[in-house]
C-alpha positions as CSV (number, residue, x, y, z in Angstrom):
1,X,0.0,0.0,0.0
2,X,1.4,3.3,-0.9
3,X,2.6,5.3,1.7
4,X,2.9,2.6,4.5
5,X,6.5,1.0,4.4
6,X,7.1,-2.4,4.3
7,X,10.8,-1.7,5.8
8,X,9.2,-0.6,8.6
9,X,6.5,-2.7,9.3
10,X,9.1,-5.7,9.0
11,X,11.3,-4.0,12.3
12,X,7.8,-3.8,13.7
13,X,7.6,-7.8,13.4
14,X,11.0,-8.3,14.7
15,X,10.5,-6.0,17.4
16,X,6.9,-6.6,18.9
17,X,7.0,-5.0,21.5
18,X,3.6,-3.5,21.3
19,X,4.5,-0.2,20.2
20,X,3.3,1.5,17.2
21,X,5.1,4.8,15.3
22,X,2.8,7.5,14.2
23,X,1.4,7.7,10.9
24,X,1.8,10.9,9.5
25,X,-1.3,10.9,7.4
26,X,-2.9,13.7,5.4
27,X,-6.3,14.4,4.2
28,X,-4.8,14.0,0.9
29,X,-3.5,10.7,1.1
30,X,-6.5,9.5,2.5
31,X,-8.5,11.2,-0.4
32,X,-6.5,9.5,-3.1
33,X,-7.1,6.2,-1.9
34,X,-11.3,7.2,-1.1
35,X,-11.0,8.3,-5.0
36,X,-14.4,7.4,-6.7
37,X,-16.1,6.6,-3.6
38,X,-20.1,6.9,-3.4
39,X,-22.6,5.7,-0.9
40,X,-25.0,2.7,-2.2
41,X,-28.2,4.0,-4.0
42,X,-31.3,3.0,-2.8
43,X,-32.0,-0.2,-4.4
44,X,-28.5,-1.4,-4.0
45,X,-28.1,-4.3,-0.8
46,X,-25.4,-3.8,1.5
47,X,-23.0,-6.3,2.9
48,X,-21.1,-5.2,6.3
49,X,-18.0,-6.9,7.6
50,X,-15.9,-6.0,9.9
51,X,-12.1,-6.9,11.2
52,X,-8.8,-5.7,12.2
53,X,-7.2,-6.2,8.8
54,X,-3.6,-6.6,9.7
55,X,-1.0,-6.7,7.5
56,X,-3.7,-6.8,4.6
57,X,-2.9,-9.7,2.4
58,X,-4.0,-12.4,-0.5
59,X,-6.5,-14.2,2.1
60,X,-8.1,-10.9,3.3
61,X,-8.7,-10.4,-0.5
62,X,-10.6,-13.1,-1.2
63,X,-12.7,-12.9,1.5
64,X,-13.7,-9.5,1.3
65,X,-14.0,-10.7,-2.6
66,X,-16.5,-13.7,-1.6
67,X,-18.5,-10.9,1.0
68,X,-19.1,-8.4,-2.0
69,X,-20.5,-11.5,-3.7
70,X,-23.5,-11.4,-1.5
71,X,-24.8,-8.2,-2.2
72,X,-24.4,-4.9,-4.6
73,X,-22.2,-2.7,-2.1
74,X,-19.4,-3.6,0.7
75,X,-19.2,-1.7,3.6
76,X,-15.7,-2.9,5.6
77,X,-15.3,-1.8,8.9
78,X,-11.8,-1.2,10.5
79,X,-11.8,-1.9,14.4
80,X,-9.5,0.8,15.7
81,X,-6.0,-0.1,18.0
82,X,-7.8,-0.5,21.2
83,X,-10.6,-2.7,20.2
84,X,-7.9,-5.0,18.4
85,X,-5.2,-4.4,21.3
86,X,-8.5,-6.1,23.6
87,X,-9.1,-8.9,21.6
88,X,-5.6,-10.0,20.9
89,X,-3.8,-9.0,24.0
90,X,-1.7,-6.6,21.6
91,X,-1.6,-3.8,19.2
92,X,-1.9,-4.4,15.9
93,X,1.2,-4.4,13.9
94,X,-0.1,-1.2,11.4
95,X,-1.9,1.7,13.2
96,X,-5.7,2.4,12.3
97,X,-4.9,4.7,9.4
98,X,-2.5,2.2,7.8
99,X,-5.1,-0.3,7.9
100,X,-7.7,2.0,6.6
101,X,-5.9,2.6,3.5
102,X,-4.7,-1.4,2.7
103,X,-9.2,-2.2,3.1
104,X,-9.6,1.2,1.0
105,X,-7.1,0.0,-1.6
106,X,-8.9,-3.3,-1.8
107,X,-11.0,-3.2,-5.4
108,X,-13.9,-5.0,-3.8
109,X,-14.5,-2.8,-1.0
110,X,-17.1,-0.1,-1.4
111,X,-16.8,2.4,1.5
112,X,-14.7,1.9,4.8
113,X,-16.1,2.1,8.5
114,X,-13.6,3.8,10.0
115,X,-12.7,2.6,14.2
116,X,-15.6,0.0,13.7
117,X,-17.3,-0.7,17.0
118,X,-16.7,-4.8,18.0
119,X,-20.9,-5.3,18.3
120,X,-22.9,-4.6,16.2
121,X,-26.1,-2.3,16.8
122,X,-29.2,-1.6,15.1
123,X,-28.1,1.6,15.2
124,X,-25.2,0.7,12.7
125,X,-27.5,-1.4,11.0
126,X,-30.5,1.3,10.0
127,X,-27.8,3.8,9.9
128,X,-25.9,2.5,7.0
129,X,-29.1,0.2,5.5
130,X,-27.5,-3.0,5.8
């Protein structure tokens, strides 16, 4: 993914020690990967999914793939550090925005849920029609 470095999230791995450097991320990065982004019309059926997305690869792909399958638009959300850092008894490897982008560069996701709550609500279900 553009803009996150593979040099570094490789020291990351061989360091683990549960720290995370800061992403510098702009409003114009993130806009270049939200390029051609629109929300679902009306008649369109929406798929949610949600996940940490670590080190985004091949199998992450296909799955998201096989989820857009089931309906006309794919809503992906991102849990943010904590709520992964909770469930895994660590911080995720990339930082929230990192992971953000790799789902967002991902040609079968539609939109991106940005710090994703673990449960999901009614709320989030009326809210974005799924």
């Amino acid at each position: 993914t553009e803009g996150v470095s593979t040099t570094d999230l490789v020291g990351r791995l061989l360091k683990l020690d549960g720290t995370s450097r800061a992403f510098l991320g702009t409003a114009r990065i993130l806009s270049s990967f939200s390029e051609g982004l629109r929300a679902p019309r009306p008649t369109e059926r929406v798929v949610y999914v949600a996940g940490a997305w670590d080190l985004f690869h091949p199998g992450h792909s296909k799955f998201l793939e096989a989820c857009r399958a089931c309906g006309d638009y794919l809503l992906v959300g991102v849990h943010g550090d904590e709520c992964v850092k909770e469930r895994r008894h660590r911080l995720p490897l990339m930082n929230l925005q990192e992971r953000v982008l790799s789902v967002l560069a991902c040609r079968h996701v539609d939109d991106v849920l940005i710090d994703a709550p673990l449960n999901i609500t009614p709320e989030l279900l009326s809210t974005f029609r799924v």
